[in-house]
C-alpha positions in Angstrom: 60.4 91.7 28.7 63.7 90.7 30.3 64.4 88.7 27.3 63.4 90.2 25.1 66.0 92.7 25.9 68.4 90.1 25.9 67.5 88.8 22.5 67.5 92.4 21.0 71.5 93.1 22.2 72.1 89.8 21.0 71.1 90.7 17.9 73.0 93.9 17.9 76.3 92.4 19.2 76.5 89.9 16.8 76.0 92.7 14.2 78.9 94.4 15.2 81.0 91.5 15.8 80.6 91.1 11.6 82.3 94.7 11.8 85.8 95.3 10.7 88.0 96.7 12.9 89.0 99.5 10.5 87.2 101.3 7.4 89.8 101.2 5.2 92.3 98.5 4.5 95.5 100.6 5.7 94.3 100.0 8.8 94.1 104.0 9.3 90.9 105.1 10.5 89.1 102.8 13.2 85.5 102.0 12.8 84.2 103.9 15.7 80.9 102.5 16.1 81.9 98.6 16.4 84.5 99.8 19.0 82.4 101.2 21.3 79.3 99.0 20.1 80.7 95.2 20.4 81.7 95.3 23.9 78.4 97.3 25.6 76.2 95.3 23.7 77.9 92.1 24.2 77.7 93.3 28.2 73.9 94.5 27.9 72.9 90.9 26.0 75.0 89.2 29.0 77.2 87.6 26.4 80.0 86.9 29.0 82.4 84.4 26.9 82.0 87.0 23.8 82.8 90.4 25.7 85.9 88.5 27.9 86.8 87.5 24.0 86.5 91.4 23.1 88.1 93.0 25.6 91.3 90.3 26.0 91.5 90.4 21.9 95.0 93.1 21.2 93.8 93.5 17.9 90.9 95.3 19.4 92.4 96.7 21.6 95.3 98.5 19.6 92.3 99.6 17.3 90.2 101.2 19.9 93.7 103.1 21.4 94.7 104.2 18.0 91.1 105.7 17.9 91.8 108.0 20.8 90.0 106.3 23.0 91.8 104.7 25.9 90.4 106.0 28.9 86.9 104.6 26.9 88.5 101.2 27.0 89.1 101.5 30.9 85.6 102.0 31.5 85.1 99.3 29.5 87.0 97.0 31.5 85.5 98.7 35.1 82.2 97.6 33.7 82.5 94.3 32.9 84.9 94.0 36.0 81.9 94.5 38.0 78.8 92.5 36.0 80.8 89.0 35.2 78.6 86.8 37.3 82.3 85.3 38.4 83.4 88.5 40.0 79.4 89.1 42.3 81.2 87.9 45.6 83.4 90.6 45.4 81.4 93.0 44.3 79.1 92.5 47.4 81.8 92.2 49.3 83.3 95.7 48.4 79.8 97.0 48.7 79.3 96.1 52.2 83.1 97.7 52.8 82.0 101.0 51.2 78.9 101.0 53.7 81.3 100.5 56.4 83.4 103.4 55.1 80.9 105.3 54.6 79.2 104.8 58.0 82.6 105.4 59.2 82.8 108.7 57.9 79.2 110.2 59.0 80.0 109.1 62.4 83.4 110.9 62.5 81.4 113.8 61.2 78.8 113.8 63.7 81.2 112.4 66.5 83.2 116.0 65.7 79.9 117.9 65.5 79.1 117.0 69.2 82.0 117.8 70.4 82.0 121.1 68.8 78.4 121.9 70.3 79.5 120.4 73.3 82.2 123.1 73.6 80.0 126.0 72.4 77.2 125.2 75.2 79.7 125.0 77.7 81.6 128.4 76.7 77.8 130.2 76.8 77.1 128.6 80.7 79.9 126.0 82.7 77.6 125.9 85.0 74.8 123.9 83.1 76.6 122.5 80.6 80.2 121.2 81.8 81.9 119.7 79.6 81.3 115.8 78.7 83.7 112.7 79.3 85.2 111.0 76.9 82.3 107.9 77.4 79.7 110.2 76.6 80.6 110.9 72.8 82.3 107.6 72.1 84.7 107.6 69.4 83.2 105.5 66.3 84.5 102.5 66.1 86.8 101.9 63.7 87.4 99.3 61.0 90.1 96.8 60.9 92.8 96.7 59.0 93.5 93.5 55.8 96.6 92.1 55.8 98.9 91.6 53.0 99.1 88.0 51.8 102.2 85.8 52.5 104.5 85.6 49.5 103.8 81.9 49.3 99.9 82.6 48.4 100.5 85.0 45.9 103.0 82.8 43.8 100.3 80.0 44.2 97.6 82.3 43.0 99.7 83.8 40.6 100.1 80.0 39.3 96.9 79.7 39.4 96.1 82.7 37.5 98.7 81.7 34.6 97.4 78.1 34.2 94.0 78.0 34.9 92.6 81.4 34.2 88.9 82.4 34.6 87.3 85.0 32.9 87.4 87.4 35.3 91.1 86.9 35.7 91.6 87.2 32.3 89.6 91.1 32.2 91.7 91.6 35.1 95.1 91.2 33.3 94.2 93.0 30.2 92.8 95.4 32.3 95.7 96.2 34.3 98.3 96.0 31.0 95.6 98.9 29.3 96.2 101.1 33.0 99.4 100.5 33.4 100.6 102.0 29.8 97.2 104.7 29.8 99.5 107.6 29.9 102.1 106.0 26.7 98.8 105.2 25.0 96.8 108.2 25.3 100.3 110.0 24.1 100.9 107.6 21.6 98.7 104.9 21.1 97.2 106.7 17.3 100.5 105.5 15.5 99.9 102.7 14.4 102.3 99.7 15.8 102.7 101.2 19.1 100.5 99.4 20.9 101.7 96.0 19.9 105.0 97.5 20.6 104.2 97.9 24.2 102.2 94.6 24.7 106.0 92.7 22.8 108.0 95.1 25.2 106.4 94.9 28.6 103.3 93.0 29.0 103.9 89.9 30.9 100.7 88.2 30.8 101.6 84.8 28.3 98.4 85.5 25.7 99.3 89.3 25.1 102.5 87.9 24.3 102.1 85.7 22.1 99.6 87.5 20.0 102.0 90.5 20.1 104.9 88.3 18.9 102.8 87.2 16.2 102.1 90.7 15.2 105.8 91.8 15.5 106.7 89.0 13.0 104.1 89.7 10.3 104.8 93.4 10.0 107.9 94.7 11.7 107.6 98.0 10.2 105.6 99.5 12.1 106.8 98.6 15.1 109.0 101.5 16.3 111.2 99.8 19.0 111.2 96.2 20.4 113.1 95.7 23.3 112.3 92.0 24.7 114.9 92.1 27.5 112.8 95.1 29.3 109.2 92.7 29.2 108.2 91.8 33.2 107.4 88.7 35.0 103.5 88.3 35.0 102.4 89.8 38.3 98.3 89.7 39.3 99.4 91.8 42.3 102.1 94.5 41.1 102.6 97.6 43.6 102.7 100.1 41.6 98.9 100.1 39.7 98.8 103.6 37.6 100.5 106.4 36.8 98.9 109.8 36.5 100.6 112.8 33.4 99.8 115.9 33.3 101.6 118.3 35.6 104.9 120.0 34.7 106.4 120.3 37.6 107.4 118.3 41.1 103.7 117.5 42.7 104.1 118.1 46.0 101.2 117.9 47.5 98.2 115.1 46.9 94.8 114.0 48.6 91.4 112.2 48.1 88.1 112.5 48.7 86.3 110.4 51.4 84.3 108.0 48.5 88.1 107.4 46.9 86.6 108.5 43.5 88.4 111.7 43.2 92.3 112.9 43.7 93.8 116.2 44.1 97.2 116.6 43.3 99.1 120.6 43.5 102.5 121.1 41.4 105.1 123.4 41.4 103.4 124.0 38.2 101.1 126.2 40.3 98.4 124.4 39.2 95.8 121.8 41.2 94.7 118.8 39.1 91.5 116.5 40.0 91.5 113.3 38.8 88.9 110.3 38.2 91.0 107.6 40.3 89.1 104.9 38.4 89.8 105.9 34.9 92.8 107.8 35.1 91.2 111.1 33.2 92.1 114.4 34.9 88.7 115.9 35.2 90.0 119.8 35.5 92.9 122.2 36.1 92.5 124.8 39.2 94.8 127.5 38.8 94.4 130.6 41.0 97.8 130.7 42.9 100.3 133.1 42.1 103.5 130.3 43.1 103.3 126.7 44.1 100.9 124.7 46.4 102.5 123.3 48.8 99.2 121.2 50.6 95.6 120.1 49.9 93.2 119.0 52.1 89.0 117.9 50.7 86.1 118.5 53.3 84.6 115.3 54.0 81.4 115.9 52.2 84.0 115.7 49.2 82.3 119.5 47.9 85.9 121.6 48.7 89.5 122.2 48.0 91.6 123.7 50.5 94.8 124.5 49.1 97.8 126.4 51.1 100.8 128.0 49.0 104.3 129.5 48.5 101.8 132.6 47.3 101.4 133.0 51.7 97.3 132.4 50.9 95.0 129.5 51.8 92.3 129.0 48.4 88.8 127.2 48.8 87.7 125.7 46.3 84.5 124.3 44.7 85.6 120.9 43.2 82.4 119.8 41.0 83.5 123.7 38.9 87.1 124.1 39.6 85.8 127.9 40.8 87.9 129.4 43.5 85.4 130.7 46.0 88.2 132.5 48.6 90.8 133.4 49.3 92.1 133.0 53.0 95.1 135.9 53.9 97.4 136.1 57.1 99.9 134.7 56.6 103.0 136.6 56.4 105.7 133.9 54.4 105.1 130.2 53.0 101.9 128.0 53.6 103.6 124.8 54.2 100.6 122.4 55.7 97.0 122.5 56.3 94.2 120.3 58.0 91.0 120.1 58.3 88.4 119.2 61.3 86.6 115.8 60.5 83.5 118.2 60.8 84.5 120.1 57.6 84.2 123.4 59.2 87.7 124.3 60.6 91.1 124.9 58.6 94.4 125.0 60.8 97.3 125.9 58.4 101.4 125.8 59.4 103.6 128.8 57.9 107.2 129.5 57.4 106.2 132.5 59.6 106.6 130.2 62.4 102.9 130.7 63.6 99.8 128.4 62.6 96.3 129.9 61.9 93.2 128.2 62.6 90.2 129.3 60.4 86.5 129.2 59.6 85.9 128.1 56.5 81.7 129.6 56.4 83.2 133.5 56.3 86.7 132.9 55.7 87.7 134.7 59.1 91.6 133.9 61.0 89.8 132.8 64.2 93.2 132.3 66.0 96.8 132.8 65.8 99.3 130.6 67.4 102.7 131.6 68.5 105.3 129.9 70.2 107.5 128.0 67.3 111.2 129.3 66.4 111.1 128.5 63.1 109.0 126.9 60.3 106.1 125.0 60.8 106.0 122.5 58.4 103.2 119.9 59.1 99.7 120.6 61.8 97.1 118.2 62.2 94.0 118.0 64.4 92.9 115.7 66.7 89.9 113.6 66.3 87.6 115.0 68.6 89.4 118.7 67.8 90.1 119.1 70.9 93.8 119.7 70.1 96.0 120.9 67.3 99.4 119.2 66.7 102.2 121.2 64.8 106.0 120.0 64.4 108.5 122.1 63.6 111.7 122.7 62.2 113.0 124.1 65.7 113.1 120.4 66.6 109.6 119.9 68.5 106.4 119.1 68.4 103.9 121.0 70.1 100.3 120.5 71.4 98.0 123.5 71.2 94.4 124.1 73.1 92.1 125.0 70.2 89.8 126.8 72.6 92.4 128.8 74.6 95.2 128.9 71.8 97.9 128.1 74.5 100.4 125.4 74.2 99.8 122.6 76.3 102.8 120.5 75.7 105.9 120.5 73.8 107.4 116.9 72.4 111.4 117.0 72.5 113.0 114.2 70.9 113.6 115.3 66.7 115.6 117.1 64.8 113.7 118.8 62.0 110.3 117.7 61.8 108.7 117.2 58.6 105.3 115.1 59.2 103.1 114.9 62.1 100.0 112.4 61.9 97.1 111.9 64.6 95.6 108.0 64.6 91.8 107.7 63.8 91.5 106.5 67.8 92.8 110.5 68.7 95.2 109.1 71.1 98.6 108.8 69.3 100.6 111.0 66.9 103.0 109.8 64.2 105.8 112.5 63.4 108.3 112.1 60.4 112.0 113.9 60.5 115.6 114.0 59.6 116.3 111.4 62.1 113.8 108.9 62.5 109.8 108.3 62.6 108.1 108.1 65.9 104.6 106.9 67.4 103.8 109.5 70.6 101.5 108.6 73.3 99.4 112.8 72.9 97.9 112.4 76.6 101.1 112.5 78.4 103.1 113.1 75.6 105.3 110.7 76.0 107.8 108.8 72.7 105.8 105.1 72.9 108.2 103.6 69.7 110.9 104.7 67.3 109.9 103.0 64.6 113.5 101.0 63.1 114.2 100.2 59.8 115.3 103.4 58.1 117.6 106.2 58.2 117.6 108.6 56.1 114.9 111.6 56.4 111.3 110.8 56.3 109.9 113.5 54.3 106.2 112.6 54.5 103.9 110.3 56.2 100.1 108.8 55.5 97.9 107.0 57.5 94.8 105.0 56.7 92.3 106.5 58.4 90.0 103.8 59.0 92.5 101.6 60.8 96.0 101.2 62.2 97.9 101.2 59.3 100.6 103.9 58.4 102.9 105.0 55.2 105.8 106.5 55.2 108.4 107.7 52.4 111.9 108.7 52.8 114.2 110.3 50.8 115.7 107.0 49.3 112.9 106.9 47.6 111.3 104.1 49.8 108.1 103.5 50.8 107.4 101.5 53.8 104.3 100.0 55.8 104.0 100.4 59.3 101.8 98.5 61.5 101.4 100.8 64.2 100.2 98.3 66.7 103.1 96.8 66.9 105.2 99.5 66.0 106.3 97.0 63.0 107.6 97.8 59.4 105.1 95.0 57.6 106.5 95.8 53.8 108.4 97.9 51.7 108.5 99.0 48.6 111.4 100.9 46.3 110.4 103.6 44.0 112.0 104.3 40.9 111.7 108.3 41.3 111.6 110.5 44.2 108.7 110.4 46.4 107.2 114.1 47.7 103.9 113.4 49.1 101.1 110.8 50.1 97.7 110.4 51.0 95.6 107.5 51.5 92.6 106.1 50.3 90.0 104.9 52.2 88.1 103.1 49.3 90.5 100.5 48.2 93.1 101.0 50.9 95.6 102.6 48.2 97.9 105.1 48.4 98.5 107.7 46.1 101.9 109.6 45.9 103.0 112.8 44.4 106.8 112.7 42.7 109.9 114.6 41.4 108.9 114.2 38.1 105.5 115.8 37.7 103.8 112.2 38.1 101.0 110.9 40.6 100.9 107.7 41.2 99.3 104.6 42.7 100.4 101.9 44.8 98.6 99.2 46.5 100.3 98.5 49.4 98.8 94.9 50.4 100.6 93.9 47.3 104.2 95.4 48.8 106.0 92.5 49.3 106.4 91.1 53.3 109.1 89.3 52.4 112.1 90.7 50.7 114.4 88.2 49.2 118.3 88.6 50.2 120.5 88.3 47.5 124.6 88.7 47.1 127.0 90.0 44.5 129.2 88.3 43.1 132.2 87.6 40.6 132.1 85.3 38.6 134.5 83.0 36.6 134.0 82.4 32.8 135.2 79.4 31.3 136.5 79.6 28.0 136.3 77.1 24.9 138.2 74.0 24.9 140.9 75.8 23.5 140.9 79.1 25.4 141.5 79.5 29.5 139.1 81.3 31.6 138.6 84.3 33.2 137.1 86.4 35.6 134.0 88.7 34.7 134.4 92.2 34.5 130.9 93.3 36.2 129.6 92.2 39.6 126.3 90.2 39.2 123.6 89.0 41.0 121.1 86.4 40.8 117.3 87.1 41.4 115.2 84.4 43.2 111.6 84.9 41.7 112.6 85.2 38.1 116.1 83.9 38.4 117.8 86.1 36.0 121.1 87.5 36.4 121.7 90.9 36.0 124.8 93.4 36.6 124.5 95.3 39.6 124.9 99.2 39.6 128.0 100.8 40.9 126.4 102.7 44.3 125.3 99.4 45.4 129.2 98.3 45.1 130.4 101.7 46.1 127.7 101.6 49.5 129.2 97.8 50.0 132.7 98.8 50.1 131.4 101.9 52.6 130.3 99.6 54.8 133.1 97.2 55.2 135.6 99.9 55.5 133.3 101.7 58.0 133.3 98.6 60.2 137.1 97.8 59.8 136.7 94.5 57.7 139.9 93.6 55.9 139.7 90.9 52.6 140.7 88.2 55.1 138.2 88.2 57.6 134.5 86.5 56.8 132.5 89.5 56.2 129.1 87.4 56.7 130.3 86.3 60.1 132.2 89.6 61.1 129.9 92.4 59.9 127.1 93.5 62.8 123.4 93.2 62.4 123.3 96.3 62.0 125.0 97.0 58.5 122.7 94.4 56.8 119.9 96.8 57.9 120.9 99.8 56.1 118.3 101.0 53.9 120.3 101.6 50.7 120.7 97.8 50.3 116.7 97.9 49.3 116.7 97.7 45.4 114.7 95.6 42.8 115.3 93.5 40.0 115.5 94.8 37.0 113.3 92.2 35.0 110.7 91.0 37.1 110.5 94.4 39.5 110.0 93.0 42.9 111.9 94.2 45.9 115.6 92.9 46.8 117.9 93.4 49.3 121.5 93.0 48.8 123.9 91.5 51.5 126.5 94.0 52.8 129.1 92.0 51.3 130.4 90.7 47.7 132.1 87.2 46.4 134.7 88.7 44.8 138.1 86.4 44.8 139.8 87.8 41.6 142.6 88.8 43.7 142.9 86.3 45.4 
């Protein structure tokens, strides 16, 4: 019967591979039914050489864009992505690391659960039910952390990749130039030309150039703008892996559910987007809130939206309908943070009122109000076993609060203006982001354990993987950076090419998705941040003239970029920052600036940059080669 099924796609797929592309010779009006057809029947008669062929052909490709259908084409490429008998170790592999997360998750539900009966039997009689240790309701054991590769394997699988591609690697690269330019295609993709203009433009992968340069020469007129010098080094492993359109406004606030399927983003749009993570698609529009959200949180069953706002109101919710099911009131100025209880059932939400709420999500009910803050509250979490809540402040601290009693139990001195406070899956340590610096607390005595180095300007907001000991952190140089939190270490780092407001991590594919300045979402894989970030220095070069003509110095300062080795000019605040520096620490043109400068100015963060071809991370020196005047 099996092969008979087989033999009867087979049969179908090599029908529509007969198809033209188009129904009319201008090349106008795709022919819908081969484009979605030819690659599922191909797939379904397990034709693997014929639908890799397909789906890596630009021709189809650009014909099955200008027919609307891009976000088709992506589920395209997820489907095959998952079948090719090449890419089954994987899969299983992934599989068993989604039953891991998910195991993960139910036992962090029902570890909060206990705890939360445990409370409530001891509250009706002390006496017979005192209150458990910590070794009675074990925290779940939680999953460890991947690495990210050493820069020396990935430019010997990106080799790899280039000169002995498989099929699956192929998919892969044709997959990631369709996501990369979704939101330029789905805008523009239906005039005709564009698409080939993008693949000439910015595809780096060698056989999407060269059938796009083929296409550029035989018709030119429809190509709206070529622009070779902006085309990037072919990376297998980029950072930045999607971008999300739709909003208006600056997103400033972003979360996803437990599976990774679904992301929330809120704009100062005054709208709440959902979005299928795998696709790309935004699945619907919540709008309710009379001004901007400022923070979303999802229950863990992944059924519920809790969204806090400029408005002064909490919203819940339903996420499958968009329907807003209540609306939570108290609050007296802005709603600048909520969290939920692993359990699902608790909200605690931080307000420019200076107080933070904790509520019950069943009836909707302000179970407690606590006081103490002098200003905003502008970040709260809860603890894993929600015991405690955690709030920072703008008054400078951190405080600790008893969720039973309401009291404050401790108050963490150390900040200025706090911005982000963060508990570790293990319950025992706190993360807090501020104007001066990012710290890891030790909550049980609440003692500073680490300042984590390596940045200094404010750290707006901070994520952590939840199922391990990894943290992310942005800043407002628009950098993100990866903290190992075991060791207190920044592992990678990443620049950004617009300003970072929010993050959130996902627990499915370890990725992290941000919410930015201009209205965008996007998403970054952070074990493909690079460890390594190569040190480069500016210089001034001298230009030799014709046999007949004498040299002379180059107007621009240049630098030289070690994985793609191009040259490039280097923008004035890098130049301006340099000069900073050397005046700030006294050095004069004739002392060696290498040898006289201190450690610490080749730390400063606004060295960080990235070449302008091939993207990847750079770091200039704190000094320039500049003997024009000498």
């Amino acid at each position: 019967m099996e092969s008979n099924n087989i033999k009867y796609h087979s049969t179908l797929a090599r029908y529509f591979e007969k198809q033209d592309r188009y129904l009319a010779e201008e090349k106008t009006k795709p022919n819908t039914r081969k484009l979605v057809e030819q690659p599922w029947q191909q797939t379904k008669a397990e034709l693997w050489d014929d639908v890799t062929e397909t789906l890596c052909d630009l021709l189809f490709i650009e014909a099955k864009i200008m027919n609307s259908m891009t976000y088709e084409l992506i589920d395209d490429y997820n489907t095959i992505l998952k079948v090719l008998p090449e890419a089954q170790e994987e899969v299983r592999k992934e599989e068993k690391h989604q039953a891991r997360i998910k195991k993960y998750t139910d036992d962090m539900i029902a570890y909060a659960s206990k705890w939360n009966e445990a409370r409530k039997k001891h509250r009706e009689d002390p006496v017979k039910y005192p209150m458990p240790k910590d070794e009675d309701i074990p925290l779940p054991e939680i999953i460890q952390s991947v690495k990210p590769w050493s820069d020396e394997k990935r430019k010997k699988e990106t080799e790899r990749i280039i000169n002995n591609p498989t099929r699956l690697d192929k998919v892969r690269a044709y997959s990631q130039f369709v996501i990369s330019e979704s939101s330029s295609f789905a805008l523009y993709g239906a005039h005709p030309g564009f698409v080939i203009q993008q693949a000439y433009n910015y595809a780096g992968y060698p056989s999407i150039l060269e059938t796009a340069e083929e296409e550029v020469n035989k018709a030119t007129k429809n190509i709206l703008l070529l622009q070779k010098i902006r085309r990037r080094v072919y990376d297998p492993f980029p950072s930045l892996l999607n971008t999300l359109e739709g909003h208006t406004d600056v997103v400033d606030s972003v979360e996803i559910t437990y599976d990774g399927n679904i992301g929330v983003s809120g704009s100062w749009d005054k709208t709440l987007r959902l979005w299928n993570l795998d696709s790309g698609v935004c699945l619907n529009i919540l709008e309710g809130h009379l001004w901007e959200p400022t923070s979303v949180v999802i229950t863990p069953d992944g059924k519920r939206i809790i969204s806090g706002s400029r408005d002064h109101t909490l919203r819940l919710w339903d996420l499958e309908s968009g329907a807003s099911l209540k609306v939570l009131m108290g609050h007296t100025n802005i709603v600048e943070s909520v969290a939920i209880t692993p359990d699902g059932k608790r909200v605690v939400s931080g307000s420019q009122d200076n107080t933070i709420r904790l509520w019950d999500l069943e009836n909707g009910n302000c179970i407690k109000v606590l006081e103490g803050h002098s200003s905003n509250v502008f970040s709260v979490a809860f603890t894993t076993d929600i015991k405690i809540v955690v709030s920072g402040s703008w008054d400078n601290t951190i405080r600790l609060w008893d969720i039973q009693t309401g009291k404050c139990l401790k108050v963490l001195n150390g900040h200025t203006i706090v911005n982000s406070v963060i508990v570790t899956p293990d319950g025992k340590k706190l993360i807090s982001g501020s104007w001066d610096n990012t710290r890891l607390w030790n909550l049980e005595n609440g003692t500073c354990l680490k300042v984590l180095e390596g940045r200094t300007n404010i750290v707006d907001s901070i994520a952590i993987n939840k199922t391990n000991s990894d943290s992310v952190s942005e800043d407002l140089e628009n950098t993100l950076r990866l903290w190992d939190l075991d060791s207190g270490a920044c592992t990678s780092i990443l620049k950004t090419n617009s300003g970072v407001r929010c993050l959130a991590y996902s627990r499915k594919f370890n990725l992290i998705i941000s919410g930015e300045d201009n209205g965008q979402v996007h998403f970054f894989q952070p074990f493909n941040f690079h460890p390594n970030i190569q040190k480069i220095t500016m210089q001034r070069l001298w230009l030799f003239g014709n046999l007949s003509e004498k040299g002379k110095w180059d107007k621009n300062i240049t630098a030289v970029c070690q994985y793609c080795e191009t040259r490039f000019i280097v923008q004035n605040k890098y130049i301006s920052l340099i000069k900073d520096i050397n005046k700030h620490y006294g050095i004069t043109p004739d002392m060696s600036q290498c040898l006289s400068l201190p450690e610490e100015a080749f730390e400063n963060p606004g060295l960080l940059s990235e070449c302008p071809n091939c993207k990847k991370p750079i770091k200039f020196n704190p000094f320039i080669v500049d003997n024009r005047d000498n």
